[in-house]
C-alpha positions as CSV (number, residue, x, y, z in Angstrom):
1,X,0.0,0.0,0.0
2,X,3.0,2.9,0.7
3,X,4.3,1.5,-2.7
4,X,1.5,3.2,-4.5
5,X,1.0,6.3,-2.5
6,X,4.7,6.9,-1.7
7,X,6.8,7.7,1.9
8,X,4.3,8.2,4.4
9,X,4.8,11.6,6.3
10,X,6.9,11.5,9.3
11,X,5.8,13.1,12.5
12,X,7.3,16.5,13.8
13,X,7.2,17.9,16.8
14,X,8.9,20.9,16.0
15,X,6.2,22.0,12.7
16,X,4.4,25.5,13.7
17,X,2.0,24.4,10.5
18,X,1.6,27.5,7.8
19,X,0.7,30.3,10.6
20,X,4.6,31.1,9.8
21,X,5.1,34.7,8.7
22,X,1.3,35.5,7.3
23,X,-0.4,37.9,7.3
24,X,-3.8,39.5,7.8
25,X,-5.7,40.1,4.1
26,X,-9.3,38.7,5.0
27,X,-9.7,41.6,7.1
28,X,-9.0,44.1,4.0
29,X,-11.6,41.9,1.5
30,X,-14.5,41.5,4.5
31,X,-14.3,45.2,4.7
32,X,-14.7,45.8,0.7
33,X,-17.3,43.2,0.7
34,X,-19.7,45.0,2.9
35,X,-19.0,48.1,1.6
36,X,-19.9,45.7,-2.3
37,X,-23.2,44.6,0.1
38,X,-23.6,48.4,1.2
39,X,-23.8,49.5,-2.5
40,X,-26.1,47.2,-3.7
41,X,-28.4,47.8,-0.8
42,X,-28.5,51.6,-1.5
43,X,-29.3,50.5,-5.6
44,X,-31.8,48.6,-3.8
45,X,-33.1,51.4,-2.0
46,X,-33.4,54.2,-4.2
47,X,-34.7,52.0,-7.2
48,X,-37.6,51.2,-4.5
49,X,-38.1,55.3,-3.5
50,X,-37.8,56.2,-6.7
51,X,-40.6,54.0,-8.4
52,X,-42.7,53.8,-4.8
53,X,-45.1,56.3,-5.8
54,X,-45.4,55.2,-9.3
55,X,-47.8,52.1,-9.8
56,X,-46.9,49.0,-12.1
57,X,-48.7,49.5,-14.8
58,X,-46.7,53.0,-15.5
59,X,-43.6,51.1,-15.0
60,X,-44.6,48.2,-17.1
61,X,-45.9,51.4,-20.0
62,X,-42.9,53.4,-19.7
63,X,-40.3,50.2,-19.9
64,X,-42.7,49.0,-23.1
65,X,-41.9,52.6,-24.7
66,X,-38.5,52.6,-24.5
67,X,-38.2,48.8,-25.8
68,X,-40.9,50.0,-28.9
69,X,-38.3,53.0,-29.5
70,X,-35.2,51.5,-29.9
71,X,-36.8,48.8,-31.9
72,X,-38.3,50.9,-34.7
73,X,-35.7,53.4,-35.4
């Protein structure tokens, strides 16, 4: 069975495992993700203020317009 898979890995007291001389970048990519959530929330947000007094059938007629428009040009 070792033949096939090769020297089997010895024990070391002394290994400090890969925590050697790292450092700290999740911190730095956690921050620019919420900030990535925090953007999309406020897209989220204003699209919803800015059609809130509108109702769906203006949306629906205004987004049928603009399709009609650029199709017959």
């Amino acid at each position: 069975m070792g033949k096939d898979y090769g020297e089997p890995i010895r024990y070391d007291p002394d290994f400090n495992g890969p925590v050697h001389n790292r450092s700290c970048t999740d911190i730095l990519w956690l921050i620019v993700f919420i900030l990535f959530l925090g953007a999309w929330g406020y897209v989220g947000y204003y699209t919803w203020r800015s059609f809130w007094h509108r109702s769906i059938q203006e949306v629906a007629a205004v987004a049928s317009t603009q399709v009609w428009r650029t199709r017959n040009i």
